[in-house]
N, C-alpha and C positions, 0 to 999 in steps of 0.2 A: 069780667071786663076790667073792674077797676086792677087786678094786682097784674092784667096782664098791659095795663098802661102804667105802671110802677115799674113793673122789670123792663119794656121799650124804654120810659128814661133814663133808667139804668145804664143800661147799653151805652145811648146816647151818652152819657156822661161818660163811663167809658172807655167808649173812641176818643171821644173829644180829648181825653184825660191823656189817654196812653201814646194816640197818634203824635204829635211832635217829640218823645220819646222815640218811636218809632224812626218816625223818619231822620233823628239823628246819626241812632245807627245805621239805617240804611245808605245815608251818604256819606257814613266813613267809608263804607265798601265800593263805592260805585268811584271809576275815576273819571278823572278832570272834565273829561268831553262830555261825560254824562251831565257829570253837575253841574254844565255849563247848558247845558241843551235846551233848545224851544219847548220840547215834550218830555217834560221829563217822568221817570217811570216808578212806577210803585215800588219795583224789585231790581236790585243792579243786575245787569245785564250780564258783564262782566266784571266780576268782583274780584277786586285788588287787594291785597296789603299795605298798599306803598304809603300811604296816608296815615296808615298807624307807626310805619320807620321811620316815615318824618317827624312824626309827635314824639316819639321815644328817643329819638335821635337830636332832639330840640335841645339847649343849653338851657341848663338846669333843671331838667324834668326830673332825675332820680335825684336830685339833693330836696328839691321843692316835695315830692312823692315823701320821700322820710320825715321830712320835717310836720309834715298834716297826720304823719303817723305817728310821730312820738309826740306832738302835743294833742290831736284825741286821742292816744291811750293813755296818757296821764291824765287826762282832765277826767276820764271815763272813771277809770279805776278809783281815783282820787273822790270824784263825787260819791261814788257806791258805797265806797267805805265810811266819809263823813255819812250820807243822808243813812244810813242802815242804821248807826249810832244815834241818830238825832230822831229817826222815825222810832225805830225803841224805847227814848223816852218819851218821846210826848205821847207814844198809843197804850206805855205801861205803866211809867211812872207817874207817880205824883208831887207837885216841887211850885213851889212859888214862881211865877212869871210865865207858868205853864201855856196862858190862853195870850198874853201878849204876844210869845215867841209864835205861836200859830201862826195869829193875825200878821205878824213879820213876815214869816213865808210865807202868808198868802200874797201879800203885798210887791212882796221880790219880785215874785211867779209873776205878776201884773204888770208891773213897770216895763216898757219901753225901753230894750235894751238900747237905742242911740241917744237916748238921756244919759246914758254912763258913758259914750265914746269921752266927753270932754274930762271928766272927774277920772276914768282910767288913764288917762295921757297923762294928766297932772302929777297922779299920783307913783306912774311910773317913770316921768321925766325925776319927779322929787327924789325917787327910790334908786334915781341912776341905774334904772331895769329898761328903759329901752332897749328897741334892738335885740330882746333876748325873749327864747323860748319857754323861760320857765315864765315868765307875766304871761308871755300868749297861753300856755296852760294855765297859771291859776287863774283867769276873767274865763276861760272857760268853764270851767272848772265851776263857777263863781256863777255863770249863767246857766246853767244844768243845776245847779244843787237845789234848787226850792223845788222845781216839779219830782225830781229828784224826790225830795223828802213828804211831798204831799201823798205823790205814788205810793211810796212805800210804808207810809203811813195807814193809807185805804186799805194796803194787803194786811199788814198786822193788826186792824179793827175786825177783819174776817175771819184772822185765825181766831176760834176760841180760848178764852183765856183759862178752862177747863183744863185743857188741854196741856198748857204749863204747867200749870199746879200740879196736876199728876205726874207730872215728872220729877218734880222738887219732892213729894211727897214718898215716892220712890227710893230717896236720896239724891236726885243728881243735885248739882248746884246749879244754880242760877245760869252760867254762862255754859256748863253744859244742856239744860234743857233747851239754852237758846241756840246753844250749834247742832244740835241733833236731834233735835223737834220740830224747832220754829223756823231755823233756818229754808231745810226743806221745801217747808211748804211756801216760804218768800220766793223760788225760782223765777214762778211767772211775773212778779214785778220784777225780781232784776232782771231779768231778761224785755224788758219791758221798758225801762228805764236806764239800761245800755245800749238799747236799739237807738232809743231816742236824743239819748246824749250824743255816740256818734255822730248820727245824722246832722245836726244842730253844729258841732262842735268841725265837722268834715268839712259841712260846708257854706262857713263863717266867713264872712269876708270882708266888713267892715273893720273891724278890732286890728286887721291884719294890718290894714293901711293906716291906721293909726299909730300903732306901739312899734312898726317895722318900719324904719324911717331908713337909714342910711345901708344898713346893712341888708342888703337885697338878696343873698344867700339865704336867708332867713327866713324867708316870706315862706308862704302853702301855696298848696296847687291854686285855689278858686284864683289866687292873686296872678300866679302865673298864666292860668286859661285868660284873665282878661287883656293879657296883654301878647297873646298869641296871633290873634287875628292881626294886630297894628307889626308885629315881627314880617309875617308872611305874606302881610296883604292881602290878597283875592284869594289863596288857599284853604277852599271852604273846607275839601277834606279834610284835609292835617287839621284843620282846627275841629270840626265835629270827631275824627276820631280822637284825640285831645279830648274832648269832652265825656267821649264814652269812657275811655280810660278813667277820666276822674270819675262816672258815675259807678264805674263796676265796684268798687269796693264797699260802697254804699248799697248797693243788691248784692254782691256776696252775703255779708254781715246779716241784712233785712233777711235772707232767703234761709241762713241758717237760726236765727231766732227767733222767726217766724214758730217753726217748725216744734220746737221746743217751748214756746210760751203756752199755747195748751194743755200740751203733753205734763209740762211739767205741773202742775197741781196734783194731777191725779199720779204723779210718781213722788211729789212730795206729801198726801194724802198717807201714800203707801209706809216711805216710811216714820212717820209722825205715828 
């Protein structure tokens, strides 16, 4: 009784969870008269296109679309590569300020990123970096990197440090036992901690209206989706499929990492 009243709230949670997703895309599909309608229906009736022509078809949609792509793939890439370095030393090395720098990122990881919207403006007005994509990737960058290093951290506590040594003891060197041992078996955290960075980084939206002041070319999609509805007015379509548009890249990414963050232990397992 009790675990079959554990999986009913389950459930419940869910539907609850998933349904306004749901009906998102449902009413990018359904046209105008539907989504207008007294009654309106679980499943469109008649399902259109037109709603996603208009959203694609909207000014600035593929400049704004590039621009959320090339600042989270730099901020992604970018954090991976510092925290991978910085989880290495703190889980291998040993060095003076070792447990301060810890207590630092745990501390980052903590903080309230809208305490940094004023201190980032400051510092990018000072840096005459407004308006530009490389600040919106490095404060990405910058907000991703502590979980970043914590994550990554927790994966290289579980590799055995057995494990290395017999590699060095083998003869490899240090930085190859670490690309061809260790590495491997890190998959599921990077996979793990680029799922996570995207997502954050995708769909960011305050920093945007901050550091993107005059130059409106510049902005990402969340910035564009808010200001789609006041464009088109009543056009719920066009703006819920808008919406689907920006989430699909965010379930590509999840659905293809997904798949791989388990797998990969036991193929980094294999070849360690």
């Amino acid at each position: 009784m009790r675990k079959a009243l554990l999986n009913g709230a389950a459930l419940v949670t869910l539907a609850l969870t998933i349904f306004p997703v749901y009906w998102m895309v449902v009413t990018a599909f359904k046209p105008t008269r539907d989504i207008q309608s007294d009654t309106p229906s679980l499943l469109p009736v008649n399902p259109t296109l037109d709603h996603f022509a208009t959203a694609m078809s909207a000014e600035g949609f593929w400049s704004y679309w590039r621009n959320s792509l090339m600042v989270t793939g730099a901020a992604v890439l970018l954090a991976l590569v510092v925290s991978l370095l910085a989880a290495f030393a703190v889980a291998r090395l040993r060095w003076r300020g070792r447990g301060v720098f810890v207590v630092a990122v745990f501390a980052a990881q903590m903080a309230p990123w809208e305490a940094l919207l004023v201190p980032m403006f400051i510092i990018a007005r000072d840096s005459d970096l407004l308006d530009s994509l490389a600040m919106l990737s490095g404060v990405y960058f910058m907000v991703t990197l502590p979980f970043t290093i914590v994550t990554l951290r927790g994966f290289l506590d579980a590799v055995p440090i057995e494990v290395e040594e017999a590699a060095l003891v083998d003869g490899a060197t240090r930085f190859t036992a670490f690309r061809r041992v260790i590495f491997p078996l890190l998959a599921p955290g990077l996979m793990a901690t680029s799922l996570f960075g995207f997502i954050t980084a995708w769909n960011e939206f305050s920093f945007v209206n901050v550091l993107i002041i005059k130059d409106q070319d510049k902005r990402t999609l969340p910035v564009w989706l808010s200001t789609f509805r006041d464009v088109y007015g009543t056009d719920w379509g066009a703006t819920m499929a808008a919406a689907t548009l920006f989430a699909l890249p965010v379930l590509v990414v999840f659905l293809f990492l997904q798949r791989r963050v388990g797998a990969g232990m036991a193929a980094g397992a294999v070849k360690g």
